[in-house]
N, C-alpha and C positions, 0 to 999 in steps of 0.2 A: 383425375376424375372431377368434376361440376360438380360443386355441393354447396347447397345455401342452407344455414343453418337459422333459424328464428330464433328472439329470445326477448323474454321482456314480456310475456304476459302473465295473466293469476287474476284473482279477484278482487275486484273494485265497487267502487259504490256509486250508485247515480252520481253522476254530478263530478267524479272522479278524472283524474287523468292516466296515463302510460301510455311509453315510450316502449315500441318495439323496435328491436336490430333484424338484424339479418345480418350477417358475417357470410362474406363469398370465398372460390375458391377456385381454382381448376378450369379459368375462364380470365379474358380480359377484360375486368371489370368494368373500366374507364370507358370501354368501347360499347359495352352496352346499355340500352334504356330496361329500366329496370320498372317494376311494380308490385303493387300486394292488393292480392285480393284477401275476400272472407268467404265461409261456409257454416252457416247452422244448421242443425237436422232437421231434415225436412225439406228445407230449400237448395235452393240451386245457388252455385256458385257467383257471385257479382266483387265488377270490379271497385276498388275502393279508391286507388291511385296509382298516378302512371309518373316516373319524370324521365328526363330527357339524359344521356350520356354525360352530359357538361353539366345538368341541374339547371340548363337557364327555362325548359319548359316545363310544365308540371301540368295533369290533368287529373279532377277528384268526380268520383257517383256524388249524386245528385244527395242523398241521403245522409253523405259526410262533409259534403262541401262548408266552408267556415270553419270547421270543428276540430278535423282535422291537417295535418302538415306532410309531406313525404318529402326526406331530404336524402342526400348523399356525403361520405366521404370519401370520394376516391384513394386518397392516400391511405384508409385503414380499411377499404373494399368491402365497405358494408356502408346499407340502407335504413332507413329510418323510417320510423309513421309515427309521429305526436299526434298524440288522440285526447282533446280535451271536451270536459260537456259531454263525457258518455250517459249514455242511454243505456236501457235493459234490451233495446233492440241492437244494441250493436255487439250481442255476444254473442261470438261463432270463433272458430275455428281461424288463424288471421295466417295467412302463404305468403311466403315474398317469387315474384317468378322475372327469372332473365328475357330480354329481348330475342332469345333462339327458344325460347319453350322451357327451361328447365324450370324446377316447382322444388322450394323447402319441404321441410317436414309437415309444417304450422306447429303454431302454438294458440295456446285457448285463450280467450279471454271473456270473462263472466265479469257481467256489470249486474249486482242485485244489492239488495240494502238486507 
């Protein structure tokens, strides 16, 4: 079975950093373009970053662009989002989702001082 598992958030402080994974499974990692979005209540879901199956393309929301990073290990089949320069707007809910549709659990991330 397909399961990405998220991990790496908790609360931070303005200004703050963290590093989310994602851990894949049940799928050929390598072969897919991968991404994470976010969700805080109230709002709709938006995407935050996209890369490419090799890691040579990468695409970020307008909102994280500079700030954030989205990388790859293929060899340990998990993804990455370096998140530096947080904000209190960038706490939501953070999904990693596979190039066929499948969706993590999320994990939260709370930027407050």
């Amino acid at each position: 079975q397909v399961q990405l598992v998220e991990s790496g958030g908790g609360l931070v402080q303005p200004g703050g950093s963290l590093r989310l994974s994602c851990a894949a499974s049940g799928f050929t990692f390598s072969r897919d373009a991968m991404s994470w979005y976010r969700q805080a209540p109230g709002k709709e879901r938006e995407l935050v970053a996209a890369i490419s199956s090799d890691g040579g393309w990468t695409n970020y929301g307008d909102s994280v662009k500079g700030r954030f990073t989205i990388s790859r290990d293929n060899d340990k089949n998990t993804l990455y989002l370096q998140m530096n320069s947080l904000e209190a707007e960038d706490t939501a809910v953070y999904y990693c989702k596979s190039g066929l549709g499948y969706w993590g659990q999320g994990t939260q991330v709370t930027v407050s001082s």
